[in-house]
C-alpha positions in Angstrom: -5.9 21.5 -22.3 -8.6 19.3 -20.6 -6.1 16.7 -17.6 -7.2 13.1 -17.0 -8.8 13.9 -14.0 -11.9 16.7 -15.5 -12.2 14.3 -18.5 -12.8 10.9 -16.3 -14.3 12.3 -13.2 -18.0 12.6 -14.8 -17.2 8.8 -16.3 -16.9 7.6 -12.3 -19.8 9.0 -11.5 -21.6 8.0 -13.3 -20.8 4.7 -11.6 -21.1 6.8 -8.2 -17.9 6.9 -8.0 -16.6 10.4 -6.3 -13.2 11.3 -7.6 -10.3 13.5 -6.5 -7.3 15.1 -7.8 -4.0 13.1 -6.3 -0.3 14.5 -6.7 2.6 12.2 -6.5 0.1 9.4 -5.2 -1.5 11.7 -2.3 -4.5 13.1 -2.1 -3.8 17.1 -3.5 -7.3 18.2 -1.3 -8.1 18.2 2.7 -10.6 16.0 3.6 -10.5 13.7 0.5 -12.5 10.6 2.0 -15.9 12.6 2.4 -16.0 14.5 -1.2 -19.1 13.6 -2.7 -20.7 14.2 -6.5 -21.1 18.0 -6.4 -17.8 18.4 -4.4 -15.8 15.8 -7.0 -17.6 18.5 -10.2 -16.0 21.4 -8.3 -13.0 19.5 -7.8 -12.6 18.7 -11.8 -13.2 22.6 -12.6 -10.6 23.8 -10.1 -7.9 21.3 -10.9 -8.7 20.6 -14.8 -5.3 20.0 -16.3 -4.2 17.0 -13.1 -3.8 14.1 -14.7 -3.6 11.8 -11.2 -7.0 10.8 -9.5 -8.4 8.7 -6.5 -11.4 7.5 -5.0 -12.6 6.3 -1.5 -12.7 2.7 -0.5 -15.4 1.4 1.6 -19.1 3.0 2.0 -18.3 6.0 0.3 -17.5 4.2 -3.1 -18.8 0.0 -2.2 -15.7 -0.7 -3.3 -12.8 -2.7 -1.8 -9.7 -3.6 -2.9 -7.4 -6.9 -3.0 -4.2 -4.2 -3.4 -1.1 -6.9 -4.8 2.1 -4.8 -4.4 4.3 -6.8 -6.5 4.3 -7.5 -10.0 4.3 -10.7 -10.7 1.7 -12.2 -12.1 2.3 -15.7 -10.3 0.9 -13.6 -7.4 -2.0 -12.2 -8.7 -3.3 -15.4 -10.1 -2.7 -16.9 -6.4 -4.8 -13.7 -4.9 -7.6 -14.4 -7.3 -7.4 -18.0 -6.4 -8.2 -17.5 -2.8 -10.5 -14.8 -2.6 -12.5 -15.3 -6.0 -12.0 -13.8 -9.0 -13.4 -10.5 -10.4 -14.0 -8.7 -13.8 -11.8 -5.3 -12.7 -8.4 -5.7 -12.6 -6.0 -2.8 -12.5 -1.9 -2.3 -13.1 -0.6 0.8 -11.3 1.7 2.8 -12.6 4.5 1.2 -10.6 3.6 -2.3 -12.6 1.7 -3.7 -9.2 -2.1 -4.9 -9.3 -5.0 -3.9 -7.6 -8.2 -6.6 -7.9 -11.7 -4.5 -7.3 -14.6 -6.2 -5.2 -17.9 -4.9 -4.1 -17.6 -3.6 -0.1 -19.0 -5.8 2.1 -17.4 -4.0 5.4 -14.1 -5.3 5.0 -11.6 -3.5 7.2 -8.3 -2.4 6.2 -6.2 -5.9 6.5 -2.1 -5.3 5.5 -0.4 -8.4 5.0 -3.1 -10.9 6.1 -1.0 -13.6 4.7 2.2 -14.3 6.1 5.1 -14.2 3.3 2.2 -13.0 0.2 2.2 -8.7 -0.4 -1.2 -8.7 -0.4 -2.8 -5.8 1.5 -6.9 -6.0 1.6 -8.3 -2.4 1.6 -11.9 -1.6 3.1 -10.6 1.7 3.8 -8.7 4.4 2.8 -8.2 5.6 -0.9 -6.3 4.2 -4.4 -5.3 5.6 -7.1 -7.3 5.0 -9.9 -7.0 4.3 -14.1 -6.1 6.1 -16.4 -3.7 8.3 -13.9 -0.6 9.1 -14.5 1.6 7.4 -12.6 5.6 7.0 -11.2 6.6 4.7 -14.9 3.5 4.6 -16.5 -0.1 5.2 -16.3 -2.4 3.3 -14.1 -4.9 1.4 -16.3 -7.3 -1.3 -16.6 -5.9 -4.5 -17.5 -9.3 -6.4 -17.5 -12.8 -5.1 -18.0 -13.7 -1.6 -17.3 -15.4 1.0 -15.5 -18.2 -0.6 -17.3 -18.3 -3.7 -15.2 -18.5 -2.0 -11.4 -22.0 -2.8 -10.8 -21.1 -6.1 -11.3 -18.2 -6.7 -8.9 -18.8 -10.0 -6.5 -17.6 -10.0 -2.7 -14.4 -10.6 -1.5 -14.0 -14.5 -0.9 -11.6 -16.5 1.4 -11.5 -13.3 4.5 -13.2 -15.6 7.3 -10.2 -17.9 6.7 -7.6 -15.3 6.7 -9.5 -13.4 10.5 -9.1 -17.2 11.4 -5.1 -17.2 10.7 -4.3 -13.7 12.0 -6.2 -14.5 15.3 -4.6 -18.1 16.1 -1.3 -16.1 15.8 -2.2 -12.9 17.4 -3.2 -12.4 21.3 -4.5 -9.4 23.4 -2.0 -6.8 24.7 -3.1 -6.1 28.0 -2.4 -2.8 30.4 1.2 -2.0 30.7 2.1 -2.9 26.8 -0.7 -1.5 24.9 1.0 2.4 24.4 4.4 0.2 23.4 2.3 -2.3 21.2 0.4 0.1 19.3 3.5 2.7 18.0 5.4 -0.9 16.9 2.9 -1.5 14.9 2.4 1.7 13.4 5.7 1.9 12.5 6.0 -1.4 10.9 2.9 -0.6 8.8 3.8 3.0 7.9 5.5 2.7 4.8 2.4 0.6 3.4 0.0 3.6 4.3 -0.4 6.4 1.5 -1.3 9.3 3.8 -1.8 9.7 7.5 -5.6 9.0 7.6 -3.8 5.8 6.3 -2.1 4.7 9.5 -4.5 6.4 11.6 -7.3 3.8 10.4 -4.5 1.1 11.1 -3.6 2.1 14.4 -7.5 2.4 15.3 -8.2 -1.3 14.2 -4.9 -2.9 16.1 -6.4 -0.9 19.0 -9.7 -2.2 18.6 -9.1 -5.5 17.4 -6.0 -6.3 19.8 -5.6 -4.0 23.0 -7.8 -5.4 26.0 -9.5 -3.1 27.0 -8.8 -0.5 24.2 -6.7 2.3 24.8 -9.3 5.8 25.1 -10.2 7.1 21.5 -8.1 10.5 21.5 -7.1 12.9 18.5 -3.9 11.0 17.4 -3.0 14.1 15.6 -3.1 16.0 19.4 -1.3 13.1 21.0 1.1 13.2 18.2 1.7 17.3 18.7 0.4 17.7 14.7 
């Protein structure tokens, strides 16, 4: 019996969109943000009957995300409102949304407005429709894969660098080791995988230590 992963992956790529299997919302393969088409095939032969699959945000797919962890619909229509509406919107399986855009090099943004769960995702991975999911199956709740190559930009971001930076300042020698773990453990439980935090710990070093801290294996640093 054919899974939902072999019998969608050659629908998203056709919209060159390179698929792989998830399990229990985590990538199931090693270096999931580079597969590309012929690795995604191979991937839907080896693990035909998986009925849970993701994709890569950013340059690998040109999408991003406007990820709305809550489900309330209140919400959702106040997301739209601010960074533009969009003809892809998806429920997850745990009732939340996520809003699809084209990429325009949007980083990986987790709470970018104060009190809203709203997570902006440039990078990283999602789950994608029809996957099964925790309660129910992911799936498209408007338009379809139909409508990817005409998904508009992400609206609304220069205003929320502009709040993020009037509240935020640089962390200078002597706090930036203690800075960067609190931050990565506040964030953790929003990240899906460790690639996850370790794209949020590089942009909080980028974006916030002065000077930034030497690029290192985290995973060494971290004995992994």
């Amino acid at each position: 019996m054919i899974g939902t992963f072999a019998e969608w992956q050659p629908r998203y790529a056709e919209q060159g969109i390179s698929t792989f299997p998830v399990q229990d919302k985590k990538p199931a393969v090693r270096g999931y943000l580079k597969v590309g088409p012929d690795r995604s095939r191979e991937l839907a032969q080896k693990f035909a009957r998986h009925d849970a699959f993701g994709f890569a945000l950013g340059r690998h797919s040109n999408i991003a995300v406007l990820d709305v962890d809550t489900s309330d619909e209140r919400v959702l229509a106040d997301a739209l409102l601010r960074h533009g509406s969009t003809p892809i919107v998806v429920r997850s399986g745990s009732g939340n949304y996520q809003a699809w855009y084209r990429y325009r090099g949007e980083r990986r943004r987790l709470r970018p407005w104060q009190g809203y769960p709203i997570d902006i995702l440039g990078r990283g991975y999602v789950v994608a429709p029809p996957s099964a999911g925790s309660r129910n199956s992911y799936a498209f709740i408007q338009g379809s894969l139909d409508d990817v190559a005409a998904l508009p930009v992400l609206r609304g971001l220069d205003v929320a660098a502009r709040l993020i930076a009037r509240t935020e300042r640089a962390i200078c020698e002597g706090r930036r080791n203690q800075a960067l773990w609190d931050h990565c453990m506040q964030q953790a439980h929003h990240c899906g995988s460790f690639d996850d935090l370790l794209d949020v710990a590089g942009t909080f070093n980028k974006e916030r230590c002065e000077p930034p801290l030497e690029e290192r294996s985290c995973r060494e640093d971290w004995d992994l």
